[in-house]
N, C-alpha and C positions, 0 to 999 in steps of 0.2 A: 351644597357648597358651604364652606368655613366664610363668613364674610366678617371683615374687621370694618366697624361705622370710625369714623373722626369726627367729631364738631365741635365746636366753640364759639355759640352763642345765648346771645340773652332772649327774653320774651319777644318774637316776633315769628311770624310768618314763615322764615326760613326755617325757624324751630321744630314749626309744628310739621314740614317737610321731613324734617331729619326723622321724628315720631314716628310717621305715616308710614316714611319707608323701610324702619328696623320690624315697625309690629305687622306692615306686610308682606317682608320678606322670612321673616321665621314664620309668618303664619302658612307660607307655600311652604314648608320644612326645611328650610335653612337654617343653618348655627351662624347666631349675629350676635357677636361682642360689640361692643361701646367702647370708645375712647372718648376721653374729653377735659377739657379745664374748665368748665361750668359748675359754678356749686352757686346758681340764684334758684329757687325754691318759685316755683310757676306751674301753671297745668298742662306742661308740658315736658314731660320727662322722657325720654329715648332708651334711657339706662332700664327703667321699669319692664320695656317690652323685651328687653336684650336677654339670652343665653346669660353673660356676666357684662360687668360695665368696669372699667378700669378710669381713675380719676386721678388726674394728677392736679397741684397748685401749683399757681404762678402769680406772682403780685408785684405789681411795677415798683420801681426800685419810689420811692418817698423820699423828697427832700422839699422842708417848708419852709420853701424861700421862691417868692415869685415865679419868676422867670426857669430858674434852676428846676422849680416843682415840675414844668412842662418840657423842659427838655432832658432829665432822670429818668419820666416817663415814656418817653420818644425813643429814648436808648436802651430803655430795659426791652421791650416792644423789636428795637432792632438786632440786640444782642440776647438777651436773656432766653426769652420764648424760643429763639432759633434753635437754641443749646436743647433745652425742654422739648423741641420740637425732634430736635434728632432720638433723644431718649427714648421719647414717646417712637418715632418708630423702628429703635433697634428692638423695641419691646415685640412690637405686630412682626415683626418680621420672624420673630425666636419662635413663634406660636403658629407657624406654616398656615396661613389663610391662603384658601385657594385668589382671592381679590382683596381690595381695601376701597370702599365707598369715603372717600375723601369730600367731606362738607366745609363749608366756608369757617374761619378764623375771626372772629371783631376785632380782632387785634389790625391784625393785615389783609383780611380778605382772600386771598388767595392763601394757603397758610404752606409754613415753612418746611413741612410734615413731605411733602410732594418731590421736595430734594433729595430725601435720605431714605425713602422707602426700596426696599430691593424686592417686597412685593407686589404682583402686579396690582397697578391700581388706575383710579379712576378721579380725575376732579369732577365734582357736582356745581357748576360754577351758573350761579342767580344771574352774574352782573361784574364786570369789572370794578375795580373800587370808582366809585361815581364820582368822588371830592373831586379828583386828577385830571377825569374828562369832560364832566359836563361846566358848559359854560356858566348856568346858572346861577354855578358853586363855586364861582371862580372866587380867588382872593379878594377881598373887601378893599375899595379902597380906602374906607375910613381909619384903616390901622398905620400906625407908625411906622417910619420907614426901619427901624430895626425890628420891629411885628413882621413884617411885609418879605421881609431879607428873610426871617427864621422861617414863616410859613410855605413861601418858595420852598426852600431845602427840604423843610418836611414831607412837602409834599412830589418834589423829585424825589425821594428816599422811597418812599409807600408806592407810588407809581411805579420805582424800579426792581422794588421787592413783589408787587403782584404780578406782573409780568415774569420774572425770573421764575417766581414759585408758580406760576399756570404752563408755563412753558417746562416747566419738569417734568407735568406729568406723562403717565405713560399714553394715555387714554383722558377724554373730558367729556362731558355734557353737560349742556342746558337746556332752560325750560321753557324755551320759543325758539322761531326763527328769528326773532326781532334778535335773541340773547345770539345766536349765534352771528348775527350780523355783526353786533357788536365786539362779540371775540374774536373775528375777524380783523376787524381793524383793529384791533384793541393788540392781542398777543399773535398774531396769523397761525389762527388756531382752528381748523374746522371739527366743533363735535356734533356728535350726536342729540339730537333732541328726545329729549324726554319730560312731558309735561307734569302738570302738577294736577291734583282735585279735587272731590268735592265732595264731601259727606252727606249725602241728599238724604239719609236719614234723621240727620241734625238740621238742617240747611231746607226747609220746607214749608210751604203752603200752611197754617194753622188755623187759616179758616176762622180769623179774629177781624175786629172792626176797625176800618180803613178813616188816617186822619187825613185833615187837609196836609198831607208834609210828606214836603221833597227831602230825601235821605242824601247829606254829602259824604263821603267816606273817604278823610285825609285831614291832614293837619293842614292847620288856616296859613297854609304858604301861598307863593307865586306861582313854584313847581308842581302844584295841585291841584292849581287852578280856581283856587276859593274867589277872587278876584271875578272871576269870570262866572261864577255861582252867584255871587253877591249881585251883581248888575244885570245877570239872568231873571231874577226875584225881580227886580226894580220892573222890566219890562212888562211881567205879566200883567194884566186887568186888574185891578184892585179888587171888582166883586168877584173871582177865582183864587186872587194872588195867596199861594200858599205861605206856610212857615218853613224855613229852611235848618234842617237838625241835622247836626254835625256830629260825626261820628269819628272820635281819632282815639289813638292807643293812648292810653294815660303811661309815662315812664313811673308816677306810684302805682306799686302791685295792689294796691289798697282804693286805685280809683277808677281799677278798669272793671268794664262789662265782662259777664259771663256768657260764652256760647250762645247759650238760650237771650241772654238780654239781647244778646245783636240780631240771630234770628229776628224775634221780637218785633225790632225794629226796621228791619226790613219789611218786616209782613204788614206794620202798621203805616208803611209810607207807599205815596201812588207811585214814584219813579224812584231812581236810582240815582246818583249824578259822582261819574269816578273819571274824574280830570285831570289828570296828571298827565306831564307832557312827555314822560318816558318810565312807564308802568310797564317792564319788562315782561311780563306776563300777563294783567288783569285778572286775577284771583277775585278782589272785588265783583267784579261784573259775574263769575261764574256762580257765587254765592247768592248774588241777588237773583239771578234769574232761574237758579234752583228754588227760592221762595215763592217762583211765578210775580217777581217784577219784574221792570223793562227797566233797560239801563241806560242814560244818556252819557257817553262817551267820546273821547276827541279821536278823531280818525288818525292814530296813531301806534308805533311799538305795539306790545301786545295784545292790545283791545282788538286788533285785525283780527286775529285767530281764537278768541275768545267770546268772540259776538257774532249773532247774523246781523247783518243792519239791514233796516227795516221788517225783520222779523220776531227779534228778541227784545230790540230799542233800536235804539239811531246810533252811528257814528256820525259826528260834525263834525264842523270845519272850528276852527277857535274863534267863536263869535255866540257873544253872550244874546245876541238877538235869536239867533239860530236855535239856541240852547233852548230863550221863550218860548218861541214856538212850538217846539216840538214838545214843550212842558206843557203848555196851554193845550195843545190837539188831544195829549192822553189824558190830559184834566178832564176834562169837555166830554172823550170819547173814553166810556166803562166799559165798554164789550170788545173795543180796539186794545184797551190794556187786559185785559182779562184774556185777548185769544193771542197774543205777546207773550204774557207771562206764562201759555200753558206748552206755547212753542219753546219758550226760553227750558223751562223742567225737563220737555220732554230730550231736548239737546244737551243738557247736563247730564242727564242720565245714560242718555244714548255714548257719548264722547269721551265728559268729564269724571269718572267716578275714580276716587281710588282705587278700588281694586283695578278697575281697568288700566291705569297708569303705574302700578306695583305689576301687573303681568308684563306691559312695556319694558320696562326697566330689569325685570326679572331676566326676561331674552336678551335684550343689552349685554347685560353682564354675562350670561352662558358665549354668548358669540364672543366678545371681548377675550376670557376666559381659555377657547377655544386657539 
């Protein structure tokens, strides 16, 4: 197959998805071009593994003047990119791809590319834009009632633009059922599930020396449950109570860990702890428990389909008591975390691997295609 990739994103998670599945798709011998407006410089480049990469620029229109600076930038975002976005795909279309693997936009989320394609394609969709729906993230009340009036409209605007652009496409997929639940209600959009995985040849047991410390993996928010980590610690026994190390993306490219350092540190904590209240997939948990840890997680979205509970770790309930204990029990018990974390590898391996998830996606696209 001729496959055309799209993306438009910075250093995360979804990134290294886009990577996984250009340098797994031409490595079954497909021709995979790249599209993209990304020019940040990270260890994660799509363009590298691609046939060719095609790049275009885009730069929010700049005006330095308050108020004006945020919404120049709102509108270039609403107008500009669109424009760019159509270009970008008269271009894939001139260039007969049997498909187009359409990835997420930072800009819009759902990205503009999906209205103007005449090739058959596909959205690869994480997650609805989260700002729009989850309560969480709802508007602040501390802002100004003319803050308040602008952030509404903004966010009716984004809302009405990922919806409009996931409902273009021709074809969608995500990467749970939890994801598809939510596109569901979200765009009344049923795709296809196509999961995500796990580099067990990176992601692995190293057979190093084990500290008193619980691993949290997220930023010190509400939505990730640090809250409930913090007061977890408080419960345990003082002569067990571990130290709790916190694991989050640094936004300086200058302050974050390398592959190997998070391995690392997974391999050097006795549990896991990935608490977030709507973790579309739990990526987290699949990493840890290819280290051979046990993962404590809220019995939630993705962590369902990404954990055995009581095999690989626990799924709870949201109760930092619940959390203690079941920190204290694997504290206590080395042979219960040791036959966890060997269950956890062996189900990573069996389920989660990239290749196995690039052959998924591979047949996705022939049937689609077809």
């Amino acid at each position: 197959m001729r496959i055309a990739v799209f993306y438009n994103l910075t250093f995360s998670g979804a990134k290294r998805t886009v990577q996984e599945h250009v340098k797994g798709l031409k490595a079954i011998g497909h021709h995979v071009d790249v599209y993209t407006l990304d020019e940040t410089q990270d260890i994660f480049n799509p363009g590298i593994a691609s046939d060719n990469q095609y790049k275009y620029v885009y730069k929010q229109t700049n005006v330095n003047f308050p108020f004006l600076k945020r919404l120049a930038a709102d509108l270039s975002d609403f107008i500009l990119l669109k424009s760019l976005h159509k270009q970008i795909a008269k271009d894939i279309d001139s260039r007969k791809y049997d498909i187009a693997l359409i990835h997420t936009d930072r800009y819009t989320q759902a990205p503009f590319i999906l209205r103007f394609l005449k090739t058959k394609n596909v959205y690869f969709c994480l997650e609805p834009l989260k700002i729009v729906y989850e309560y969480g993230l709802r508007i602040s009340d501390n802002l100004s009632f003319i803050n308040k009036l602008y952030e509404a409209w903004n966010r009716f605007m984004r809302k009405k633009i990922d919806r409009e652009n996931a409902r273009a496409a021709d074809n969608s997929m995500t990467i749970s059922y939890f994801g598809r639940e939510l596109m569901i209600q979200s765009f009344d959009l049923y795709p296809k599930i196509s999961y995500l995985g796990v580099d067990t040849t990176l992601f692995k047991n190293l057979k190093i020396q084990k500290k008193n410390q619980i691993l949290f993996v997220g930023q010190k928010l509400k939505l990730n449950g640090y809250e409930y980590a913090l007061e977890a610690i408080k419960h345990i026994p003082e002569d067990i109570r571990p130290e709790l190390k916190v694991l989050s993306i640094s936004k300086d490219p200058k302050n974050r860990l390398s592959d190997n350092e998070i391995v690392r540190l997974y391999n050097e904590s006795l549990v896991t702890l990935s608490l977030s209240n709507f973790d579309t997939f739990g990526l987290v948990a699949l990493e840890s428990q290819a280290c051979e840890v046990p993962v404590i997680a809220f019995n939630v979205a993705g962590y369902r389909e990404t954990m055995l509970d009581g095999k690989t770790g626990h799924l709870v309930d949201f109760s930092s008591r619940e959390i203690a204990d079941k920190i204290s029990t694997l504290i206590k018990n080395s042979n219960l975390r040791k036959r966890m974390g060997i269950v956890g590898r062996d189900w990573v391996i069996k389920e989660w691997t990239w290749k196995k998830q690039i052959e998924q996606l591979n047949k996705a696209l022939i049937e689609i295609i077809k």
